[in-house]
C-alpha positions in Angstrom: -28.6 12.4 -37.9 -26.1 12.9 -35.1 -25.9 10.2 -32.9 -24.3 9.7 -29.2 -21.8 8.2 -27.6 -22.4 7.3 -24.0 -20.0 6.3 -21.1 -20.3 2.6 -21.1 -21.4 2.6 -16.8 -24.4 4.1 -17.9 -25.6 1.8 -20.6 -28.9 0.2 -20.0 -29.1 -3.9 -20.0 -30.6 -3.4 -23.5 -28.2 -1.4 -24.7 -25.4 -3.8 -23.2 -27.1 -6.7 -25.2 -27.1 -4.8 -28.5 -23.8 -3.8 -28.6 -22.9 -7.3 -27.5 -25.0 -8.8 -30.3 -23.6 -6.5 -32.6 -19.8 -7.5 -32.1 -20.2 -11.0 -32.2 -22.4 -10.3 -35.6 -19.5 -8.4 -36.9 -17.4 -10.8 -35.8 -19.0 -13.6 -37.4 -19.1 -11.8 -40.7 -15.4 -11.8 -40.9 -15.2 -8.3 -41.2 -14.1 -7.3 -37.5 -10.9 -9.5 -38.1 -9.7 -7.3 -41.2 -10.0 -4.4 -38.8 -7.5 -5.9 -36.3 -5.5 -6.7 -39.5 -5.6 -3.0 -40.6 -4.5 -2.0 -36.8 -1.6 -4.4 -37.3 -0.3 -3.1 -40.8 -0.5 0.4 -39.9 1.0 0.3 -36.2 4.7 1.3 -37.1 6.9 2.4 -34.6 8.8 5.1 -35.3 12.4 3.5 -35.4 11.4 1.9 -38.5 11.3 3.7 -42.0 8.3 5.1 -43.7 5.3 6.8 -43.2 4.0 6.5 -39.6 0.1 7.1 -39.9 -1.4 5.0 -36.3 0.9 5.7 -33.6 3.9 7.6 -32.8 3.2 10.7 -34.9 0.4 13.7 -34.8 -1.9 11.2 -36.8 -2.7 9.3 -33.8 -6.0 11.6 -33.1 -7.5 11.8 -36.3 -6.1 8.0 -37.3 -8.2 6.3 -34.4 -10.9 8.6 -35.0 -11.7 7.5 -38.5 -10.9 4.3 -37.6 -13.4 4.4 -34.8 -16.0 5.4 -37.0 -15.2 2.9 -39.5 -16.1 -0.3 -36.7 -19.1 1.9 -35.3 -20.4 2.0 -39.0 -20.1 -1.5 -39.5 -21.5 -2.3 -36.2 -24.8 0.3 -36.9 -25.4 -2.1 -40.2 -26.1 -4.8 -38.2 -28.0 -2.6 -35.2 -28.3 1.0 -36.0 -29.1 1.9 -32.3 -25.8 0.7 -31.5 -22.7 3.1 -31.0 -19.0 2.8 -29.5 -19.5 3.8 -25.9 -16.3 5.2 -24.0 -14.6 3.6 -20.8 -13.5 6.5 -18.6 -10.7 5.0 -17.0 -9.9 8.0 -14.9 -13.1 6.8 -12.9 -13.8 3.3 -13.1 -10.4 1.8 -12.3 -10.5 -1.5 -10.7 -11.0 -4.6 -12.4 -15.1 -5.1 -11.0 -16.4 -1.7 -12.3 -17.8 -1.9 -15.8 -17.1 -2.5 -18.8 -15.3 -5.9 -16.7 -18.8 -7.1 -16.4 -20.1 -10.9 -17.6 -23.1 -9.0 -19.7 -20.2 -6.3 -20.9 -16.6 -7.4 -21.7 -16.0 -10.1 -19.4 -12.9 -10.0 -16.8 -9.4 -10.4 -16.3 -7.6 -14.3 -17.5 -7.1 -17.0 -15.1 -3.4 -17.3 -14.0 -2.3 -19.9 -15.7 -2.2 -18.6 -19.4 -4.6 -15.5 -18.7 -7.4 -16.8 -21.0 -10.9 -14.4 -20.7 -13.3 -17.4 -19.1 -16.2 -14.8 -18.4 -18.3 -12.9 -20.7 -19.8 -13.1 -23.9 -15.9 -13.1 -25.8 -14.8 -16.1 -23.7 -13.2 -18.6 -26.1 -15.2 -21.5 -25.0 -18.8 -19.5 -26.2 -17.5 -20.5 -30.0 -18.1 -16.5 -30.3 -14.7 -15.1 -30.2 -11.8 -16.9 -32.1 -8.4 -15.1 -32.6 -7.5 -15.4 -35.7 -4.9 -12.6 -36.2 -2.2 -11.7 -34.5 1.4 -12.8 -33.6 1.1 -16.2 -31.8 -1.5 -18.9 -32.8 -2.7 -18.3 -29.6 -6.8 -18.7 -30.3 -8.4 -17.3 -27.3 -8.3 -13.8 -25.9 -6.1 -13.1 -22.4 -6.3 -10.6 -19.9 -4.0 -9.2 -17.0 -6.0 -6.4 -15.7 -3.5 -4.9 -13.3 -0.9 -6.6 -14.3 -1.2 -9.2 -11.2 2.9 -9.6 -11.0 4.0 -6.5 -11.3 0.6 -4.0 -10.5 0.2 -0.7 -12.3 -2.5 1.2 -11.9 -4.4 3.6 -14.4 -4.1 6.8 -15.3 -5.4 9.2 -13.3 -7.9 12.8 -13.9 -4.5 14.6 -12.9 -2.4 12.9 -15.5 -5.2 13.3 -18.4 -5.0 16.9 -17.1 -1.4 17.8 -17.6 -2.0 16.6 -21.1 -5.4 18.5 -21.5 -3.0 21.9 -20.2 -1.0 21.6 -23.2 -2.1 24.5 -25.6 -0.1 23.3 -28.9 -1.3 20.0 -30.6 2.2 18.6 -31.6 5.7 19.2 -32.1 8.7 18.5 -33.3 10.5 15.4 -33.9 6.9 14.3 -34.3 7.3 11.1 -32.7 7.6 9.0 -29.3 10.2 11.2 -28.1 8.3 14.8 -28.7 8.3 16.5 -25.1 5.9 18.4 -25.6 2.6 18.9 -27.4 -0.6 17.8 -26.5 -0.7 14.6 -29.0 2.2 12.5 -27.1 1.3 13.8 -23.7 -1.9 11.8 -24.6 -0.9 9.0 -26.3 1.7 8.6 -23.6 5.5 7.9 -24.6 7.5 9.0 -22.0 11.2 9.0 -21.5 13.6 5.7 -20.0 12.0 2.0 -20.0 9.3 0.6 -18.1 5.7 1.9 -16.5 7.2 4.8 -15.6 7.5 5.8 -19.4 3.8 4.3 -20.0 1.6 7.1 -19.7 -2.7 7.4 -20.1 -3.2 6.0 -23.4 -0.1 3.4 -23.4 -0.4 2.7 -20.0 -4.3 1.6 -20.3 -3.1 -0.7 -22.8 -0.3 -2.1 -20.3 -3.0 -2.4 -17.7 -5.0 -4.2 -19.4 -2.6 -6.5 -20.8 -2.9 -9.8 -23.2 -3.5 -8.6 -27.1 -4.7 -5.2 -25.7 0.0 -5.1 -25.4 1.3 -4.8 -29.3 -0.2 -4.0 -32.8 -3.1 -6.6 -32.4 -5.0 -4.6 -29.7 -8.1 -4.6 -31.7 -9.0 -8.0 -30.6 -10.0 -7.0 -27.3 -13.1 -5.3 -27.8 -12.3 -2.7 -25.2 -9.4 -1.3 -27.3 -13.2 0.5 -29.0 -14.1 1.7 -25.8 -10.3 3.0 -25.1 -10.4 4.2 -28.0 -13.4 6.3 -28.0 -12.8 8.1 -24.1 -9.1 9.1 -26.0 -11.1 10.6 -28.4 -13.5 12.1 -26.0 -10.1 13.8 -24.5 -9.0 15.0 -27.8 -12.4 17.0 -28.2 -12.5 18.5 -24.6 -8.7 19.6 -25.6 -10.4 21.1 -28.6 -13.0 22.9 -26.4 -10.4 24.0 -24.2 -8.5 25.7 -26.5 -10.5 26.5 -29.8 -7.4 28.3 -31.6 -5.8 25.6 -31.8 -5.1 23.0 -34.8 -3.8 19.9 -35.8 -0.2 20.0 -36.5 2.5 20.2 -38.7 0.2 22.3 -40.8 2.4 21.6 -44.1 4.5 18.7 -45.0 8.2 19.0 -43.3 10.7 19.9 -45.4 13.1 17.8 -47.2 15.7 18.4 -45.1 14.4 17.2 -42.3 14.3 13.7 -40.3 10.7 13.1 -40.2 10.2 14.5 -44.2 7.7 11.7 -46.0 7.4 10.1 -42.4 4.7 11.7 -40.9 1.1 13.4 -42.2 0.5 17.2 -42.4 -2.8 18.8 -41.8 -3.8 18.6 -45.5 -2.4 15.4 -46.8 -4.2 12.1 -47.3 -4.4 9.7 -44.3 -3.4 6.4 -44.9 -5.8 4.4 -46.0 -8.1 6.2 -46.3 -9.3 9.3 -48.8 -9.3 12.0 -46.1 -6.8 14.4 -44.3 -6.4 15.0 -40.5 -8.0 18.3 -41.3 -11.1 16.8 -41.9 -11.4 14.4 -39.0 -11.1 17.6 -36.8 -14.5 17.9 -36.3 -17.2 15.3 -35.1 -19.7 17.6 -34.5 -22.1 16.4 -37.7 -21.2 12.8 -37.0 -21.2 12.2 -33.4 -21.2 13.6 -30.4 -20.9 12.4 -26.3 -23.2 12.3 -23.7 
């Protein structure tokens, strides 16, 4: 049976407590930490060698996606009324609109160290331990805005010039591709600082604390990110229906991005399915 997604603003205070209750269950299990641990392994940037599967690279989209699916199915075992509902960042942009809410995600950290003291994944609940990442830090921090040096979200324009893009990728196939609509997205841009972070990469800036690095899955918004980028990906779809995920075949040997990044019909690390699969929802899922 198809289920819905639904923008997180509109969920009613019953649906807010089951999805609450369902992350802090998953959570408790043990099991939401091995997905922050899978985020970690595969986030590879693309000055390293190897296959690139999570970021920098056309897998990006369909990555996330299954990856998505894989928390919302664990989160349905416990609840199956609950799904991953999408924050629109485009339209709720300040710190007060949800999902920074105390029956939602709690706000921003308090200056001194930016620890989350609001909200059901505030440290001192005994709810929300971190437990993996890169500093034994144990609580999860916040910086919405980025208090000391403010950046603001992405916009409906920026999301736009991505959305304009008819071609899905190109080539090198990395941070640096200037065109295509994959990195438009995603949001590597060219020289150092916000100016290069763009919608996807600069929501995670704007948020700030783990929701900065490879352990983004501890904040349980990265879900919610998560799922509005997808949202985007299947209006791009809509918008140009000709279109496909791309490289279609593996690069040649020849050349620099050969074994590094996943064509349309190879396996998508790690899991047992190719990007051409994940490029429909449809039977799955779709958004209200």
């Amino acid at each position: 049976m198809v289920y819905t997604r639904k923008d997180v603003s509109t969920l009613t205070r019953s649906e807010r407590r089951r999805l609450i209750n369902a992350l802090l269950e998953v959570k408790r299990r043990g099991e939401y930490d091995e997905f922050v641990r899978t985020h970690i392994e595969y986030y590879k940037p693309d000055g390293e060698r190897g296959l690139r599967t999570a970021h920098m690279a056309p897998s990006f989209l369909p990555w996330h996606r299954r990856f998505l699916l894989d928390l919302e199915r664990a989160l349905r075992r416990v609840d199956d009324a609950v799904t991953i509902p999408y924050w629109d960042w485009t339209r709720d942009r300040t710190p007060k609109a949800a999902p920074w809410t105390d029956d939602l995600l709690g706000g921003t950290g308090r200056r001194s160290d930016r620890q989350v003291m609001t909200g059901p994944f505030a440290h001192r609940n005994g709810k929300w331990t971190i437990r993996v990442g890169f500093t034994d830090t144990p609580f999860l921090q916040r910086d919405l805005g980025r208090s000391q040096n403010p950046i603001a979200l992405p916009t409906a324009r920026d999301v736009a010039g991505a959305l304009a893009d008819p071609v899905y990728d190109t080539a090198p196939w990395n941070s640096t591709s200037a065109k295509g609509f994959r990195n438009k997205l995603e949001g590597w841009g060219p020289g150092r600082g916000a100016a290069s972070w763009r919608n996807h990469n600069r929501v995670h800036r704007w948020v700030g604390g783990q929701m900065v690095g490879g352990a983004s899955a501890n904040d349980p918004v990265f879900w919610m990110h998560h799922a509005f980028v997808d949202l985007l990906w299947s209006r791009w779809q809509q918008r140009h229906p000709n279109a496909r995920y791309l490289p279609a075949r593996p690069l040649a040997a020849g050349d620099a991005q050969h074994g590094r990044v996943v064509a349309r019909r190879e396996k998508l690390p790690p899991w047992d399915v190719t990007p051409e699969k994940l490029q429909d929802h449809s039977g799955i899922y779709r958004y209200a």
